[in-house]
N, C-alpha and C positions, 0 to 999 in steps of 0.2 A: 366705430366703437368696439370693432373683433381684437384690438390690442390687449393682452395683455387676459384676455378671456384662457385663454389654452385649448383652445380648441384642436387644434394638434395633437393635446392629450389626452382628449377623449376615445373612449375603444369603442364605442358605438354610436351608431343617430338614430335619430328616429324622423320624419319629415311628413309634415303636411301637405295632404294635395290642393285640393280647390284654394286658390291665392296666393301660392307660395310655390308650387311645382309647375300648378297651370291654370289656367284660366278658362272657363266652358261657355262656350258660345250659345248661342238659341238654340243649335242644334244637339247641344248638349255633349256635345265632342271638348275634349282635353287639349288646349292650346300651351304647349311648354312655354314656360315663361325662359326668358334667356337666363342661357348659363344653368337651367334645372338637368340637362344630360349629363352635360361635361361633369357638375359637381355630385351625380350619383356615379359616374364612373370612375374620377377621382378617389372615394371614398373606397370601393371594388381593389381600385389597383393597389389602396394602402394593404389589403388585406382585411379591412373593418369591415363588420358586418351593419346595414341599415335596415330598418323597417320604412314602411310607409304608411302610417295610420291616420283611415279617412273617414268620416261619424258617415258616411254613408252608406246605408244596410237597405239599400232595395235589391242588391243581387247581392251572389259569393264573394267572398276575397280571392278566389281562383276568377272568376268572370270578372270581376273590376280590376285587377292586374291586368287579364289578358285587354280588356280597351284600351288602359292605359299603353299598353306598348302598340297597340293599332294604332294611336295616336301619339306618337314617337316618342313615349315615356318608356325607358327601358327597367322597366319594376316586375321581380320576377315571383310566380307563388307565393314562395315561402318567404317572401320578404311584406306580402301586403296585409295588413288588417282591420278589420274593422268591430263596428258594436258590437255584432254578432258572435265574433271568437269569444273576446271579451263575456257577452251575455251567457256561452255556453259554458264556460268555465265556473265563471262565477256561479249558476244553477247547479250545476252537479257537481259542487262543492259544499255549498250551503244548503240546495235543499234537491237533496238526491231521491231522485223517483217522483216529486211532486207531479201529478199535472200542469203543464201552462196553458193559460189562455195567450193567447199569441196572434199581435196585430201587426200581420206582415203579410210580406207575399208568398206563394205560394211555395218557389225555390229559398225562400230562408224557413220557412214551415218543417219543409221537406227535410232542410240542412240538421236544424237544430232535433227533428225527432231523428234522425239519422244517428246522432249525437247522444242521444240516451237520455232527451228530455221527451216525456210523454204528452201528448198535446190535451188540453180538458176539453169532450165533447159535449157537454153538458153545465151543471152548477158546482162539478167538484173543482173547478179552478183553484190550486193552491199559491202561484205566481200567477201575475200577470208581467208579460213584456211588452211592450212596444217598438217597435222597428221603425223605421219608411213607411209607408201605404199612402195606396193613389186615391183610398173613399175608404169611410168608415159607417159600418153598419150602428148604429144608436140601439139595438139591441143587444147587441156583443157590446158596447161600452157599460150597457146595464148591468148585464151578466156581470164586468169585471168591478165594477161597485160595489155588487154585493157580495163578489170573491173580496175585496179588499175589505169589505166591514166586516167580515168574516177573519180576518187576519191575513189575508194574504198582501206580501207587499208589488208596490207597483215600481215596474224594473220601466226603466228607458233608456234607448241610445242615444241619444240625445235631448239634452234641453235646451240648445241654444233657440236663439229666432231663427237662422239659417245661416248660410256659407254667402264668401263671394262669388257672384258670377261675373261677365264680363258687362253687361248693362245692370247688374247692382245686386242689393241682396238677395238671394234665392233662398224664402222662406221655407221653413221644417214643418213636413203636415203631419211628421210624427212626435213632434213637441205641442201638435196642435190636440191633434187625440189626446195625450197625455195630459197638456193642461184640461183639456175640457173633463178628464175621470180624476186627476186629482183638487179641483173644482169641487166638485158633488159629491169628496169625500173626506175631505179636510185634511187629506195623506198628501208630504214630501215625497215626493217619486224619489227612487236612486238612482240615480246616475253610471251606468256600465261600459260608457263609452268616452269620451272625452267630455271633461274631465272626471277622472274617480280614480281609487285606489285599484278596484277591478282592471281598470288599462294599463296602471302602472304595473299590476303584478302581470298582466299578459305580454307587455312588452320586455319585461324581464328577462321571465323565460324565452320568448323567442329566441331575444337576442342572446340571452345565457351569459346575462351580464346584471351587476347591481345596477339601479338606474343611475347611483350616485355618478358612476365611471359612464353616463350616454350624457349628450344633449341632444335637446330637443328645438326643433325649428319649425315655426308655425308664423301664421299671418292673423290671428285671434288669441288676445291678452286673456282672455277670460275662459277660452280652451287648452287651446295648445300650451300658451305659457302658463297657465296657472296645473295642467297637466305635468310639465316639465316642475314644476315648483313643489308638486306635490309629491316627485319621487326624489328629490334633491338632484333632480338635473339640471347640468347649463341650459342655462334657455337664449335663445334671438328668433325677436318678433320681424319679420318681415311686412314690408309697410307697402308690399304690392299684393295685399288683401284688405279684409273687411277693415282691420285696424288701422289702415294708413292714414288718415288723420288722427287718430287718439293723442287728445294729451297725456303723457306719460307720469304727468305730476297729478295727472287727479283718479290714477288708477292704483286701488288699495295696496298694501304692497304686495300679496300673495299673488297680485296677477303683473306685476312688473319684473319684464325681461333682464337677463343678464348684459345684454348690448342687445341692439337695432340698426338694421340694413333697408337699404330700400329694395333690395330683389336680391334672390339666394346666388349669382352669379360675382357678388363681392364674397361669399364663401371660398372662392377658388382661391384667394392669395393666401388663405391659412389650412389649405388645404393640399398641401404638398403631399403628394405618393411616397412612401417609406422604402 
């Protein structure tokens, strides 16, 4: 279904990890899926710039590059990212100097007050964000209820259920926190990571391109492609992830792809070096 798409003519990508680049085992290690090297060094040798944007925010997007090339993913810095870039943009944009209450780990803590957000230690939370986390204290989600009935909005990297792994879905415990405070306060959380306007405008600049000129390639109709949909990029879903069964006729349109591949290694015949 890549006929007649143009993908030749796009000047940038953007690409999904978990089910589309690779696949992560129990041990939690990145298994390339065929043809994910070849077709990010293809893209290299045209001269086009890629990202790699992965809703995973337990570590940096410099430490989740660096695994990814431990585990023969050649994805370099300044080409990877995540909610977290995304979330710090959008904070010190919209709401410059607030406090956040901030449910993460320690190194995105670190990251984002590094970054010129202030963290709330107390009841002045003016944002709440939610990240990744391996346990959530039920006092700090109190706290961040009554920051949000208070006006504060609630930021998340994600709201999906989870990603693909290699023995099946690998459920979100930061969509889990998230639901349980937007629950008990009757707030639509916003979305900073896949999908939202926030990724769309951070993969922009990265790449220093309108989105309209990238496409996007992901294995999640209701992320990736409806990400790519919502910057007016090409989209192909990849059906060696969570989506690989989806009927394609019972997905709304804003989350249906521009063509579908079953593994990103049919990429490579429209993918000629310039």
């Amino acid at each position: 279904m890549l006929d007649g798409l143009g993908l030749d003519q796009a000047r940038g990508f953007v690409f999904d990890v978990d089910g589309t680049l690779a696949h992560r085992g129990p041990d939690g290690r990145a298994h390339p899926q065929p043809g994910a090297v070849e077709v990010l060094e293809r893209i290299r040798a045209s001269g086009r710039p890629l990202a790699v944007f992965t809703n995973g925010s337990h570590v940096t997007s410099e430490t989740m590059a660096g695994g990814l090339r431990e585990d023969g993913i050649p994805v370099e810095d300044r080409e990877m990212l995540t909610p977290v870039d995304s979330a710090i943009t959008y904070i010190r944009r919209r709401f410059p100097d607030a406090p956040a209450l901030l449910f993460a780990h320690d190194v995105i803590r670190a990251r984002m007050v590094a970054a010129g957000i202030p963290q709330a230690e107390g009841e002045e939370a003016e944002v709440v964000f939610v990240a990744h986390v391996d346990e959530a204290n039920l006092k700090d989600m109190e706290r961040a209820a009554r920051a949000i009935a208070r006006g504060a909005p609630l930021l998340t990297g994600s709201y999906a259920r989870g990603y693909a792994g290699a023995n099946g879905i690998i459920f979100s415990r930061g969509a889990m926190v998230t639901a349980g405070i937007a629950k008990v306060t009757g707030v639509r959380p916003r979305i900073v990571g896949k999908p939202s306007k926030a990724a769309v405008e951070e993969i922009s600049t990265r790449l220093g391109l309108p989105t309209e000129e990238i496409a996007v390639i992901g294995d999640d109709a209701g992320m990736d492609i409806a990400l790519g949909r919502m910057g007016g990029s090409k989209t192909v879903l990849v059906r060696s992830g969570i989506s690989g069964a989806i009927d394609l006729d019972k997905l709304p349109p804003r989350h249906r792809p521009d063509a579908v591949i079953d593994g990103v290694a049919e990429l490579l015949d429209v993918l000629d070096a310039r």
